[in-house]
N, C-alpha and C positions, 0 to 999 in steps of 0.2 A: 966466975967460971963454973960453967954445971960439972962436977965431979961423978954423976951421977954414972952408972954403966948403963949401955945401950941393954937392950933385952934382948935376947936372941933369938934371931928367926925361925917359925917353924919352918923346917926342911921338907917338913914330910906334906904340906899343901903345895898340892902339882896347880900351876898357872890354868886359867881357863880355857880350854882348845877355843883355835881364832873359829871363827865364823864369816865364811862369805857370803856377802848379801850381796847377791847380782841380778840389778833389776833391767827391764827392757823398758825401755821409754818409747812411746809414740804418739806425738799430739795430744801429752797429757798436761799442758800449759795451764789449765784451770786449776788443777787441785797439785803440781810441783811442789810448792813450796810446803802446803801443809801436811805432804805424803813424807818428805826427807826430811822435816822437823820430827814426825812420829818416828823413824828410822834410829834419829840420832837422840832419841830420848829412851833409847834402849839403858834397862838397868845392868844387863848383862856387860861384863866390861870391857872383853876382848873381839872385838870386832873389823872388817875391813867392808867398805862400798865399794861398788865396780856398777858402774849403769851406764848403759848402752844404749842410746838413740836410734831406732830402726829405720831412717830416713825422715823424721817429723816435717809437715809443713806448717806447722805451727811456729808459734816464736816460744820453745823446751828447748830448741839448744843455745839460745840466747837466756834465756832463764836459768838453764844450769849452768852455763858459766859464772853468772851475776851468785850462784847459788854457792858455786864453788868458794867463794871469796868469806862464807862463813862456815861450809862444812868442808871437812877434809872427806872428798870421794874420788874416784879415778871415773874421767870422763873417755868413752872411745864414740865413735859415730860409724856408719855403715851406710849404705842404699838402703831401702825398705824389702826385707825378706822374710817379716815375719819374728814371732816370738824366740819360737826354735833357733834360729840363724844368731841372733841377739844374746841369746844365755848361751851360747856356745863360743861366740866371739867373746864373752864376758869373763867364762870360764879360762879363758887362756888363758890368764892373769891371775885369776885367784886361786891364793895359797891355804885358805881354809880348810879343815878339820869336818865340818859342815857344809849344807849350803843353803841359802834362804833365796827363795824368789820370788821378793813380792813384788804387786802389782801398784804402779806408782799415782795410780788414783785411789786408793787405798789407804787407810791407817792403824798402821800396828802399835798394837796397846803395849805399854813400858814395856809388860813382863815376860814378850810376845818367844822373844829368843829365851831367856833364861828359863821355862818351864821346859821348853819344847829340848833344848841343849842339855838340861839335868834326866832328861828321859831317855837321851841317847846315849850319855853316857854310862848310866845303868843298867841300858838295855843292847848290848855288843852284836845280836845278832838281828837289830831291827834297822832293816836300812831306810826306812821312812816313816817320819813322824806327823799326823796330823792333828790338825785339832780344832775346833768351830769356830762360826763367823758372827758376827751382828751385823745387819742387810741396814743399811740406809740409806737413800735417796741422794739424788745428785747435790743437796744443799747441805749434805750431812744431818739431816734427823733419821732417829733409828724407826725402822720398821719392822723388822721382830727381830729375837736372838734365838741363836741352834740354843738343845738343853739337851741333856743326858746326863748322865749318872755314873757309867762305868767306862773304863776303856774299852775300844774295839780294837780286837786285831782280824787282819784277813790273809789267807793264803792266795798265792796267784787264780787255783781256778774260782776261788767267791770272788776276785775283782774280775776275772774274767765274764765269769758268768751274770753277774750281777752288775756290770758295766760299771764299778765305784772308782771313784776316781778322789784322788787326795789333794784339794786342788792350792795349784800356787802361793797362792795367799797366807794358806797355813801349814804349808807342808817345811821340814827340816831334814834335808837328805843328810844321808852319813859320803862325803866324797867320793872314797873309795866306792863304794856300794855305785855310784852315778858313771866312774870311770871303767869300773867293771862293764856299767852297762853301755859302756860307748856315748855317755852325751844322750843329746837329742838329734832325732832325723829330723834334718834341717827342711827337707820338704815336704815335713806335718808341718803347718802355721799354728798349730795347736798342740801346749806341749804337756800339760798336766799327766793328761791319760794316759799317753805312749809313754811316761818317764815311769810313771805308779805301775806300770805293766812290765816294763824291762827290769827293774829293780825287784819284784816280785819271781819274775821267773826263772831270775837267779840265785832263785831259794831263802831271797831275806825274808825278814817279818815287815809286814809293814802295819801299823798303830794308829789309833785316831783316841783324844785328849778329850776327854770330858770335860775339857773349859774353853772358852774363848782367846782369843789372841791377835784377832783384827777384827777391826772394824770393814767390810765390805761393799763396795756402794757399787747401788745400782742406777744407772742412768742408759740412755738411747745407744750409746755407743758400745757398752756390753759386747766380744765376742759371745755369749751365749744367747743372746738374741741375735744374732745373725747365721741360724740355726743351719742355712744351705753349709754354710763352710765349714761351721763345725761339725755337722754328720759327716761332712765328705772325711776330716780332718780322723773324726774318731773311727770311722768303715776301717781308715789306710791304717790306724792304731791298730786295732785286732787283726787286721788281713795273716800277719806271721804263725796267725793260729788259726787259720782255719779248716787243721783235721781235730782240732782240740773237741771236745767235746760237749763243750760252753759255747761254743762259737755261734749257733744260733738265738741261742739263750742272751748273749750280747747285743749280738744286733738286733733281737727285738728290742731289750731297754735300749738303744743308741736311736730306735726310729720309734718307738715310743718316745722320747725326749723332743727330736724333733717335729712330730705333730703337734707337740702342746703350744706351738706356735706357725705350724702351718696351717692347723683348722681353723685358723684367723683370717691367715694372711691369703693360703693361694690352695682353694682347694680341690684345685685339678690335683696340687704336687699331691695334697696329702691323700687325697685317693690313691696316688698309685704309691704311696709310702705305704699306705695299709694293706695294697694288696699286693706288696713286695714281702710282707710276713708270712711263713708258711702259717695254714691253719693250725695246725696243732704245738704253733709256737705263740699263738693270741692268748692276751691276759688279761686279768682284769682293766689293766692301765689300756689296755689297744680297747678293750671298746669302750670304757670311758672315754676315749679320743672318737671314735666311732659316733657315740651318739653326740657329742658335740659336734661335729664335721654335719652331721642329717640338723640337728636341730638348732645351732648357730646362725641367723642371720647379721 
């Protein structure tokens, strides 16, 4: 018989606030299994899944059931409406402190929650935390990694003005802070920008992590290479501000973004994309798009 006395609990270590990770799913059948294995190999302890199938025609909702039978996540289903539509159905349900939205052809490195969660709760007035990516290919080899050195924080008019956007992949909202700002508008199909923009204008900090925390892959099915919907997507992002003072300043970098891929593709569009920019709002980036669009065959 151990006679020994138990030791006594520290009181004064508060539980880890939960964390909701609520992903969108859409015809992500190829990389499923190895996105919710990186999910659930989080070292952080307190966590919950909520993933939301936005109408897949793939066999992802037949995979995440089979998937369910090794990870505990909460599965819901919808019609197809988009990212926006997806984390907002998601969000009903989740009770987290937090909220994580990654993207489920993606892989978040162990430690991806636990930096990103120990920054927020040191930091009380920053309602979104970001932090870099490592770009690899559809087979998973890396193709380079972000670097930096210090943290960045920005105020609403430098994400305004400067079009930055903290994207899904690595961002860690503070709940509150998401709720204040109403969610997402469900009819942007693109939600990063519009969420980094609402959550800013209502005076938080928002922070970007000089370290890595997923792995980010790039393949043909990319929203940002489908550049027509995501410019329309990010235009309706800043439209709320357009007596702001950044406002043009925006939409150049939003349609400089989008050249870097219509000087390829279709260059009727990106003519009249370049000559949608007032002159006194062209930058080095528009006529770098400029002389590739004349000299690109």
């Amino acid at each position: 018989m151990n006679t020994e006395a138990a030791a006594p609990q520290d009181q004064s270590v508060s539980p880890a606030p939960l964390i909701s990770i609520v992903a969108p799913c859409y015809n992500a059948e190829k990389y499923l299994e190895e996105a919710i294995k990186s999910i659930f190999a989080q070292q952080y302890p307190n966590f919950e899944v909520i993933i939301v199938d936005d109408g897949s025609s793939d066999n992802s909702i037949e995979m995440l059931r089979e998937l369910q039978k090794t990870y505990d996540f909460q599965l819901y289903t919808q019609r197809n409406q988009g990212v926006s539509a997806a984390l907002n159905h998601g969000l009903r349900y989740a009770k987290g402190v937090y909220v994580s939205t990654p993207d489920l052809d993606d892989i978040m490195l162990p430690h991806s929650l636990s930096v990103r969660a120990d920054y927020l709760d040191k930091n009380p007035r920053v309602g979104c935390v970001g932090a870099l990516i490592i770009y690899m290919d559809s087979d998973g080899n890396t193709l380079k990694q972000q670097q930096r050195t210090k943290v960045r924080t920005y105020t609403f008019d430098e994400i305004l003005r400067h079009a930055v956007v903290i994207g899904a992949p690595v961002a860690l909202y503070r709940m509150s802070a998401m709720r204040q700002a109403g969610f997402y508008a469900p009819n942007l199909r693109v939600q990063d920008f519009q969420i980094t923009l609402r959550i800013a204008r209502l005076g938080y900090e928002v922070h970007e992590l000089p370290v890595c925390v997923t792995r980010y892959r790039r393949h043909p099915n990319n929203l940002s290479r489908k550049y027509k919907v995501l410019l329309q997507a990010d235009l309706d992002a800043i439209a709320p501000y357009a007596n702001h003072p950044d406002y043009l300043s925006a939409r150049t970098h939003l349609v400089n973004k989008a050249l870097k891929y219509a000087v390829i593709e279709d260059k009727k569009e990106a003519w009249q994309l370049l000559r949608s920019i007032p002159w006194r709002h062209l930058n080095r980036t528009s006529l770098r798009r400029m002389r590739r669009l004349i000299f690109h065959r």
